[in-house]
N, C-alpha and C positions, 0 to 999 in steps of 0.2 A: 120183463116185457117181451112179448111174440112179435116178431117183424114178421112174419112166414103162417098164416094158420092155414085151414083146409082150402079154403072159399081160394085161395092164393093160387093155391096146388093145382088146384080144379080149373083155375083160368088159365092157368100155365099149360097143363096137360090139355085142354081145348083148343088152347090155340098150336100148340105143337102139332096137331094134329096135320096142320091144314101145310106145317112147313114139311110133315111126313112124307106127302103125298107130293109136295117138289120135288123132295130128294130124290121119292122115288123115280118120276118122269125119270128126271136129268141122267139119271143111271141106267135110262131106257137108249139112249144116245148112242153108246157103242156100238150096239145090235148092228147097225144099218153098216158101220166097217167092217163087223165082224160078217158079215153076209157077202160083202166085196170080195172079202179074200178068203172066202170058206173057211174058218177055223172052226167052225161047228162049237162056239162055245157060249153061244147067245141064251141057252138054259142058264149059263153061271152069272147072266145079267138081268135075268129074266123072275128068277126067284127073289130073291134076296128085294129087287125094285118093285117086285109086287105086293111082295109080303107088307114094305114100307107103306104102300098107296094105300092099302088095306089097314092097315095099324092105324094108318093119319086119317081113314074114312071113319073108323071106328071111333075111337078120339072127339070127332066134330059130331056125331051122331047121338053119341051117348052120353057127351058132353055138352050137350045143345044150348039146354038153358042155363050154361054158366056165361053172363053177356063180356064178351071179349072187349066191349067200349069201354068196362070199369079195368082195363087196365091200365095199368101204370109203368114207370122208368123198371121198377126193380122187377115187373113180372117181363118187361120183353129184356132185361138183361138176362135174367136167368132162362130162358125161351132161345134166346142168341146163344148161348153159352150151350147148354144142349142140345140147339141145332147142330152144333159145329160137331159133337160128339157122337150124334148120331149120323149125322154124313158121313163119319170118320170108321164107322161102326159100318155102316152099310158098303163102304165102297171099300172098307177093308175085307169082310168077306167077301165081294166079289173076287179081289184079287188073292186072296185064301183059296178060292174054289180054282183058279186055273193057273197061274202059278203055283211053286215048289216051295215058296217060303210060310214060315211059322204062321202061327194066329197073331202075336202081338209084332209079327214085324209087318204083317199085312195091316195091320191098325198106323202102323209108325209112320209106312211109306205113306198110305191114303191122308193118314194127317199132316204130311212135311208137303202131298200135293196139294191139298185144299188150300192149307195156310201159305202156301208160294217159299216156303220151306228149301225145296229144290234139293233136302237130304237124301240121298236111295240109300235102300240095304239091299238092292239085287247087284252082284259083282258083273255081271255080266248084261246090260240092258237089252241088247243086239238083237239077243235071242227070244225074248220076247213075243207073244204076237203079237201082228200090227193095232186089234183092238186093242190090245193093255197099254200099249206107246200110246193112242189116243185118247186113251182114258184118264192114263195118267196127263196130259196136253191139258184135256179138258175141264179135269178137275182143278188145274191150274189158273187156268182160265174164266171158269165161275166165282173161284177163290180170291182171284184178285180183285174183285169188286165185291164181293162179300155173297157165301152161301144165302143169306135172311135177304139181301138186300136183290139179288137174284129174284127170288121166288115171291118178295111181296109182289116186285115189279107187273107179275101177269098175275097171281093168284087174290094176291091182299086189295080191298077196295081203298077209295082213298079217306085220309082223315086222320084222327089221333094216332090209331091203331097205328100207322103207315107211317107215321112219325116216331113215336117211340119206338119201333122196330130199327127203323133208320137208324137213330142216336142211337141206340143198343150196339151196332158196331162200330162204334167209335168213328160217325159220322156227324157232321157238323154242317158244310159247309152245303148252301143252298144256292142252284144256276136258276130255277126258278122258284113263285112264291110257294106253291104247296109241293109237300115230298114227292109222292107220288109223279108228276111233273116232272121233278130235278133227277128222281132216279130215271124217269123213260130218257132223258134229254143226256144221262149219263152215258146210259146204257150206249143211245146211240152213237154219241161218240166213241165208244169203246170196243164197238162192232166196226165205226170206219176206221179206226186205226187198224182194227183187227185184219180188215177186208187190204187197207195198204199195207203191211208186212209182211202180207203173203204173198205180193203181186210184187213187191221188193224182194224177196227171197226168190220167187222164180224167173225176175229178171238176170238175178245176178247165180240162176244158174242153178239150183237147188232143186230138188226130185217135191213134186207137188205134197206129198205127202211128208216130205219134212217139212216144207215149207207150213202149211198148216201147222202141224205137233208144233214146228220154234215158234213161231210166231205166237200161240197159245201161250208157250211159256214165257217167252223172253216180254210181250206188251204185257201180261201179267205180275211183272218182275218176279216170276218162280224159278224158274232157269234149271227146270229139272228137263235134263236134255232127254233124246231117243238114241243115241250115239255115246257110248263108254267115254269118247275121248272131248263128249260134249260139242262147241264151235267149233272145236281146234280140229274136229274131223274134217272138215271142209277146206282147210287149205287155203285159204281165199278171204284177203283182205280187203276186197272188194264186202261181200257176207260180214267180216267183222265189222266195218266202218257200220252197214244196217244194223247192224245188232246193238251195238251204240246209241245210235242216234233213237232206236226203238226202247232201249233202256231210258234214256233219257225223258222220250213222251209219257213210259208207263210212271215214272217218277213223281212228271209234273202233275197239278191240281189239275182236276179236270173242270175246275170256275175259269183258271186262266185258261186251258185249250178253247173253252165256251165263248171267251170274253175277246180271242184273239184275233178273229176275223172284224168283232165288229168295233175293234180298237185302233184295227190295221197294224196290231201285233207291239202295239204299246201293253197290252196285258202282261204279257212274256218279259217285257223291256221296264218294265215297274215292278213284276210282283219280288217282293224279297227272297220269299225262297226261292226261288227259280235262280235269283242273281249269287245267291249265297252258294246253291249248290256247282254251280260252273264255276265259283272262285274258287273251292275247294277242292273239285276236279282239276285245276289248272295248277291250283298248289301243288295239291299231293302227285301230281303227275311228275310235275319240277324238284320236288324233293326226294322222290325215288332214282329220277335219271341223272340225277347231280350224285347220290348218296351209293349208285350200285351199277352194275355193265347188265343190266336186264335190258332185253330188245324194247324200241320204244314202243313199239303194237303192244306188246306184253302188259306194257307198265301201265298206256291208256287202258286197255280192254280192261284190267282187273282193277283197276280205280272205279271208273264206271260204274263196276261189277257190285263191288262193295260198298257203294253211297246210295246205288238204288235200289241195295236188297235184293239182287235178282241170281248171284252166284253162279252167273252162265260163267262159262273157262275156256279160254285158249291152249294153258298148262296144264296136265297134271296134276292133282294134289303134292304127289309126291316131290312134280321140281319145284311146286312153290315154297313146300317145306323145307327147300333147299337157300331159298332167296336169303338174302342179308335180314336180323332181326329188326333192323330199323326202320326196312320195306315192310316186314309182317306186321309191324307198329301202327304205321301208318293203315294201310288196311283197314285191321282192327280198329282203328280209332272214326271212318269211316263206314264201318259197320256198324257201327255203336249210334252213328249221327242218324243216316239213313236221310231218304228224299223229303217229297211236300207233304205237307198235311193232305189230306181229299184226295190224296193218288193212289196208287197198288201197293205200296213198298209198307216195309215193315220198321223196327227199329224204334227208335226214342221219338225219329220225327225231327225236321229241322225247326218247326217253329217252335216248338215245345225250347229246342236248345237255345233259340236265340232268345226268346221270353226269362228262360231262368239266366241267361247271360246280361240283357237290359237289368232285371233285377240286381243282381250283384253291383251291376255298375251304379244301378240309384242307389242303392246304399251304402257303396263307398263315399258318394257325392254329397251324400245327406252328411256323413261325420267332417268330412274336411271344409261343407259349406254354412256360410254363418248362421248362427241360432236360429230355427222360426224359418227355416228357406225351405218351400218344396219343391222336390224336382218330381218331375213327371214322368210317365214313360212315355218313349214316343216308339214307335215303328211304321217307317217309311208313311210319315204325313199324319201316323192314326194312333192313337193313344190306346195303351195297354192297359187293361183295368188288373187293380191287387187280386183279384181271385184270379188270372191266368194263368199272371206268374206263379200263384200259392200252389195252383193244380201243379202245374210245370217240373215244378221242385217235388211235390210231394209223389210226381209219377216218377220222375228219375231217381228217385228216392228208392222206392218199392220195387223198378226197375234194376238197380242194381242189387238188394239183397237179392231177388230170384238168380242172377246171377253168380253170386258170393256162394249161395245154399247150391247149384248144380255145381259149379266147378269144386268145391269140398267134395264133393262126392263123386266126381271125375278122377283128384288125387286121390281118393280115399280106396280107390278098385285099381290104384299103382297105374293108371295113365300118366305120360308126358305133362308137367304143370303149362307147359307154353301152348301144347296141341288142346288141351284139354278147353283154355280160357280161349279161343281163338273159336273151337268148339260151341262154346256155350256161346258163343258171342254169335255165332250162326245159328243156334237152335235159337235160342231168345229172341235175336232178333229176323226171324224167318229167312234168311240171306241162302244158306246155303252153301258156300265156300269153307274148302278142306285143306287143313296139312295135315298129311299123317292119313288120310282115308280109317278115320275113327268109326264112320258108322256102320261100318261093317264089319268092326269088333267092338261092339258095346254089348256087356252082360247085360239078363232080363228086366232086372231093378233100374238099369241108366236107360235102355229104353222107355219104361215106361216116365218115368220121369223127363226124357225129352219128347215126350208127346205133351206130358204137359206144359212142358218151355213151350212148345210150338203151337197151344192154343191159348196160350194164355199172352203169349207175343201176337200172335195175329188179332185177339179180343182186346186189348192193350189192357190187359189187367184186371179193370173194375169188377168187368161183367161175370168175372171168373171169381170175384173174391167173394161179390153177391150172390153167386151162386152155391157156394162152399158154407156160405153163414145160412142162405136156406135149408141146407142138407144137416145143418148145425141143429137147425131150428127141431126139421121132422125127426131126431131123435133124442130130444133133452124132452127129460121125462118132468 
């Protein structure tokens, strides 16, 4: 049986068309800093984003009468799935044409910004021009609410179409009744945080144009800095406490930011992950400062760092690779959990972990409780339904082989086994935090393989697997 025929293909490539012609805009962006500070390099943004508009015109033109309403879940997963490669593809030449680095590490970087990644392969970021620090900001910053989710918002009408694109990146969660709505209502929220982080960065003292770049990264949880030595250039714990508390908003769901005013901030004080993640921060905070003599800024900031996916640094790679193993444990175990469902971050997801953990527990309850007894799920007031949990379990499932399969193959090219898994746990889970500064010696084969960890973590999986059985499809003979 064909899941995938022509008629599929054709609505696919129709509708790509139209997300072509975002990418390209969005890539039009730079121009305007690169014109501030003369770097005369607005041809190497300028090609490449037109070619795209052009592709994506051609696309809806010639594809006209294939009608984009008979789409379905599996054509905008596979549409999301190659949007995100073709952003990656586009904003990788760009940074091919004016930087020094290779072709597939210009693909690596663009994909570790999009997906909030926060991986660099440039050793030296400083030198840079001021548009590529921006760009890379930017792409941060579209990425944390999602490239498809971005571009329906002004380009996509509203309706099914605007819906199944939605769900396509592993979105769910509705602040109003129709998508289109809930993503403008996101959106806006995610500009006024944008607009406070920046005006919190130049209070507390920050050159406007970092302020911008951090702030891009850090309410994106991407945390791919402008500065080599990342936060920790800044000197100023004033600056790190914002960056905190700025991790912590891009974290949360953006139903509870919506729900907070008109709750009087019962939203924030009820929602479970929100309460889950600040017990875990308060934990793992207490457990590193009881367990090691790491400064306690250190030991907050890089908790923080690691539960909402965002891989900004105070340290070094290098001292953290120095830390006590039972601090880099923790961490990792933290990276692995990750923030809210509905916010920027990347990882397994906290709700996902406490669904498959309610489950475990009703099934222990079920064997020790008498014959004939059912227990329910509950979470916080609301009842879990058996397909939640099933998904839950069968993503952390599928979740950790990708894991299993990168890190073999980390040992397998004679990496560190503890840098390596600490590694993957960052690529997979788009975090970004290093010991050992691996991604600046990964052979050709481990990069391209952690581009795939890094779309296939930011798409949570599905939309990647559905798109692999399509590509399955067009050539089984």
């Amino acid at each position: 049986m064909r899941y995938i025929n022509k008629n599929d293909l054709l609505i696919i490539a129709r509708s790509m068309g139209l997300l072509m012609i975002g990418i390209g805009f969005l890539c039009l962006v730079p121009i305007a800093v690169d014109l501030i500070y003369f770097e005369f390099n607005a041809l190497c943004y300028l090609v490449p984003s037109l070619t795209s508009i052009l592709i994506g015109f051609v696309c809806i033109k010639v594809l006209d009468k294939y009608d984009i309403h008979k789409m379905r879940l599996k054509h905008a997963m596979v549409i999301s799935s190659l949007s995100w490669l073709w952003a990656g593809l586009v904003c990788g030449i760009i940074l091919y044409s004016i930087t020094d680095i290779g072709f597939v590490d210009s693909i690596f970087e663009s994909m570790s910004a999009l997906t909030g990644s926060g991986i660099t392969i440039y050793p030296d970021v400083e030198i840079l021009p001021h548009s590529v620090l921006f760009f890379r900001g930017f792409q941060q910053w579209i990425g944390g609410l999602g490239v498809v989710v971005m571009i329906i918002s002004v380009l996509a009408k509203p309706g099914s179409v605007s819906n199944k694109l939605y769900q396509s990146e592993a979105r769910e969660d509705r602040i109003k009744p129709s998508t289109k709505a809930t993503i403008k209502q996101t959106i806006k929220i995610y500009f006024i945080f944008t607009i406070f982080g920046i005006i919190l960065y130049l209070i507390a003292g920050m050159p406007i144009f970092d302020s911008i770049c951090n702030t891009f990264s850090i309410i994106s949880t991407g945390g791919m800095s402008i500065k080599n030595a990342n936060i920790g250039y800044y000197q100023s714990e004033l600056i790190y406490f914002i960056t905190i508390f700025l991790m912590i908003l891009g974290a949360t769901s953006f139903l509870v930011h919506y729900n907070f005013i008109k709750t009087r901030g019962k939203s924030l004080v009820h929602d479970l992950q929100f309460k889950v993640m600040i017990s875990l921060i308060a934990i793992a905070t207490l457990l590193i400062y009881l367990t090691s003599y790491i400064v306690p800024m250190d030991i907050l900031f890089v908790v923080v760092s690691a539960i909402t996916t965002t891989g900004a640094s105070i340290q070094s790679s290098t001292v953290m690779g120095a830390w006590p193993p039972f601090t880099i444990f923790v961490i990792m175990m933290l990276m692995l959990i990750g923030g809210s469902t509905g916010s920027t971050v990347g990882a397994i997801k906290l709700m996902r972990v406490i669904a498959f953990c309610k489950g475990i527990y009703r099934n222990s309850r079920e064997i020790w409780s008498p014959k004939g007894s059912v227990v329910p799920l509950e979470r916080a007031n609301k009842y879990i339904s058996e397909n939640v949990v099933e998904q839950s379990g069968n993503y952390i499932t599928l979740y950790f082989i990708l894991i299993l399969i990168t890190w073999s193959l980390l040992c397998l090219y004679g990496h560190d086994p503890l840098n390596s898994l600490f590694f993957t746990f960052s690529m997979q889970g788009n975090v970004g935090l290093e010991i050992g500064q691996m991604s600046q010696n990964l052979e050709l084969p481990l990069k391209l393989i952690g581009i795939f960890n890094m779309w296939t973590g930011r798409l949570e999986i599905y939309p990647v697997l559905i798109t692999l059985r399509a590509f399955l499809e067009i050539f089984k003979r």
